[in-house]
C-alpha positions as CSV (number, residue, x, y, z in Angstrom):
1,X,-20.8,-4.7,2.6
2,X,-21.6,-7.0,-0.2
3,X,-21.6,-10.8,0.8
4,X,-18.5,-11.9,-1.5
5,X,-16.5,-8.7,-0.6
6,X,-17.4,-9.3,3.3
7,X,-16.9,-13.3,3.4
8,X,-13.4,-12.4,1.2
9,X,-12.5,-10.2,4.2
10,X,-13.6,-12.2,7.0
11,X,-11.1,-14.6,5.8
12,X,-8.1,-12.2,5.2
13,X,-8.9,-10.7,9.0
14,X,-9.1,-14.5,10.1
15,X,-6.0,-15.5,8.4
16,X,-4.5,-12.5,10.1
17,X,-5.6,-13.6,13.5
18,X,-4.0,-16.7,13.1
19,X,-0.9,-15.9,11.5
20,X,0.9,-15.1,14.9
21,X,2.3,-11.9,13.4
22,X,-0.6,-9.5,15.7
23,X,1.4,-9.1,18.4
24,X,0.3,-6.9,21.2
25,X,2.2,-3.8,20.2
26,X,0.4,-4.3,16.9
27,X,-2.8,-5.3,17.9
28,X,-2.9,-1.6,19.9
29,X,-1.8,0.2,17.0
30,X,-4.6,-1.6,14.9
31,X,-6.9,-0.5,17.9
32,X,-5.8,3.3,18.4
33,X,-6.7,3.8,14.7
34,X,-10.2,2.4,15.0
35,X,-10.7,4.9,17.7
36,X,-12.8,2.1,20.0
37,X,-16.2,3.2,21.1
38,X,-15.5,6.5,20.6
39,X,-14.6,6.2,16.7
40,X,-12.1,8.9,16.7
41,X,-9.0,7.2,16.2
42,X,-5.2,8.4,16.1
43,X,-4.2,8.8,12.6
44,X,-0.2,8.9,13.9
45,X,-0.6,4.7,14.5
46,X,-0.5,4.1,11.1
47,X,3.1,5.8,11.1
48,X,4.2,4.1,14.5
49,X,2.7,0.1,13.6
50,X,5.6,1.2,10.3
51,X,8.1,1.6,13.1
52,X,7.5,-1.4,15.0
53,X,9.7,-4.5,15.6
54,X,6.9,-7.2,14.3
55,X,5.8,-4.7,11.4
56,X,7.3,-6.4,8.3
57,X,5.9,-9.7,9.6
58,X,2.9,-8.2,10.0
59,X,2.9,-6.5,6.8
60,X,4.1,-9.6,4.7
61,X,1.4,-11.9,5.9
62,X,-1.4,-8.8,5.6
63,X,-0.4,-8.4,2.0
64,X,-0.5,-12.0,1.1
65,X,-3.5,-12.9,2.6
66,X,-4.8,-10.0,0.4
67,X,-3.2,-11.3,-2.7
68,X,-4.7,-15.2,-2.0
69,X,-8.0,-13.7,-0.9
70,X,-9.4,-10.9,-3.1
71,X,-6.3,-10.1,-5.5
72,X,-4.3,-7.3,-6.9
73,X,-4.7,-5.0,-8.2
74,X,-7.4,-4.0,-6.1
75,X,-9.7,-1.4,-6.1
76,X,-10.4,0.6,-2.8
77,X,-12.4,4.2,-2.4
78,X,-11.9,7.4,0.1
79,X,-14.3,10.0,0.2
80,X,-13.2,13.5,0.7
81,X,-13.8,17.1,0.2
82,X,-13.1,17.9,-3.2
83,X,-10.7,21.0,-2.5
84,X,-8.4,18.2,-0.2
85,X,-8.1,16.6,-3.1
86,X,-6.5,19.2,-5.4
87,X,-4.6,20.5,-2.2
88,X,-3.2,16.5,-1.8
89,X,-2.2,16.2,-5.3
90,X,-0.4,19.4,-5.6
91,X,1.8,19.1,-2.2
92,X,4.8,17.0,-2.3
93,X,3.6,15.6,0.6
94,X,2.2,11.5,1.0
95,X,0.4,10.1,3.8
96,X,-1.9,7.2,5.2
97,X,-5.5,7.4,4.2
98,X,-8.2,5.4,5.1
99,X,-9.9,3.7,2.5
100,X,-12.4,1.0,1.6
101,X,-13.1,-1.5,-0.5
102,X,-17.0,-0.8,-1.1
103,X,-18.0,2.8,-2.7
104,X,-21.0,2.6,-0.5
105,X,-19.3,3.0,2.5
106,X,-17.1,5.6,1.5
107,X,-20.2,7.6,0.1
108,X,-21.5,7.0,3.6
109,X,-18.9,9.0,4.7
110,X,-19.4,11.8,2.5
111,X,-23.0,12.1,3.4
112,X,-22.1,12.6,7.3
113,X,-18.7,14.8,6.8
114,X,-20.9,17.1,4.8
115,X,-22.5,18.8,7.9
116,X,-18.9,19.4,8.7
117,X,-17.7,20.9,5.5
118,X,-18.6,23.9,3.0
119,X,-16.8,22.4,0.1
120,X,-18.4,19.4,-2.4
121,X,-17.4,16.3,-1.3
122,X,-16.0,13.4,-4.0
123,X,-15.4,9.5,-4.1
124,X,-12.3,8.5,-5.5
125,X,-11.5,5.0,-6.8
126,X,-7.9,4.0,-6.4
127,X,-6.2,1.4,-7.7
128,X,-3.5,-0.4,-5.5
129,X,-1.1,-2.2,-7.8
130,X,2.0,-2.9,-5.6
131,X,0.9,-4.8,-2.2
132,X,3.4,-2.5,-0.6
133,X,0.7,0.5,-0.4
134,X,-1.1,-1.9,2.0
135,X,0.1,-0.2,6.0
136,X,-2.5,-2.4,8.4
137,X,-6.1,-3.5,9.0
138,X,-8.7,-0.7,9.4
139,X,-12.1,-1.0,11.1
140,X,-13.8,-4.6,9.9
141,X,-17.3,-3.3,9.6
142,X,-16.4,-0.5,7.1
143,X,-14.1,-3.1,4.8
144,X,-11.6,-1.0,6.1
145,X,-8.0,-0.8,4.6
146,X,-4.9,1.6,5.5
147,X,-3.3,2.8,2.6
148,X,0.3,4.6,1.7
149,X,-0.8,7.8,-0.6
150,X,2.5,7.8,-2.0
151,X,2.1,4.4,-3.5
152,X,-0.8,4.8,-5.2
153,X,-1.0,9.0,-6.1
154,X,-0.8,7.8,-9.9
155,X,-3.8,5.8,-9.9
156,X,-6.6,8.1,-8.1
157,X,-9.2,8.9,-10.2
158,X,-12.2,10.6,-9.2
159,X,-15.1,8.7,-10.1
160,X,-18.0,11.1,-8.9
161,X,-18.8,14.2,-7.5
162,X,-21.2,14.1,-4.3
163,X,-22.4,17.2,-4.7
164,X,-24.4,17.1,-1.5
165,X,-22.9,19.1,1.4
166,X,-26.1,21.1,3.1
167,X,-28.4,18.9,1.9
168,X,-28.1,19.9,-1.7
């Protein structure tokens, strides 16, 4: 992660820490979608943190730490097979994706889901306008934020095409 970007971050995931709005409920929620040790976390707590008592809170001190910290709009970046893509942006359906604020980590991603998948894999660059696309906290290390697909689905470009699934 660069240095700005990371000490930006370190202060939003400070402020956070200190803003009394991580309650316990929350703080699990955060936790089940990092997945712990294991790394495979439960994509459904991004829909339950929504659901919870403390969430707004949560969610209005998340968002304005971003604003004061690193600004909107902000630019964030998902990697994903390239066929998901087209398949996401013709279904009437929205989600929460995982995203993050450095391309490199995203490409990361691509380069290790592509033993998994036959398709080409591609980075998108999204733009997040309204703080309200902003859900919770992801993992730290990967500049990690959780993102409303239905907030954002007009301003998803994709910026490259991978092009290296089975080592090509």
């Amino acid at each position: 992660m660069l240095c700005e970007t990371a000490d930006r971050l370190a202060a939003v995931w400070h402020d956070m820490e200190t803003s009394g709005t991580v309650t316990e409920g929350i703080a699990a929620a955060e936790e089940a979608w990092r997945g712990g040790i294991a790394d495979l976390g439960d994509r459904q707590s991004a829909s339950m943190i929504q659901q919870m008592p403390d969430y707004t809170a949560y969610a209005e001190a998340l968002r304005a730490s971003l604003a004061t910290r690193i600004g909107f709009p902000l630019t964030v970046y998902r990697a994903m097979p390239e066929d998901a893509v087209e398949e996401f942006m013709a279904s009437p359906y929205s989600t929460e994706w995982a995203t993050s604020l450095q391309a490199r980590t995203a490409e990361g991603f691509a380069r290790a889901a592509a033993h998994r998948t036959k398709s080409s894999m591609v980075l998108l660059r999204i733009t997040v306008r309204d703080p309200a696309a902003i859900i919770m906290r992801g993992k730290f290390e990967e500049a990690e934020l959780v993102i409303a697909t239905w907030e954002v689905a007009d301003d998803m470009i994709i910026v490259k095409s991978l092009n290296n699934h089975h080592g090509t």
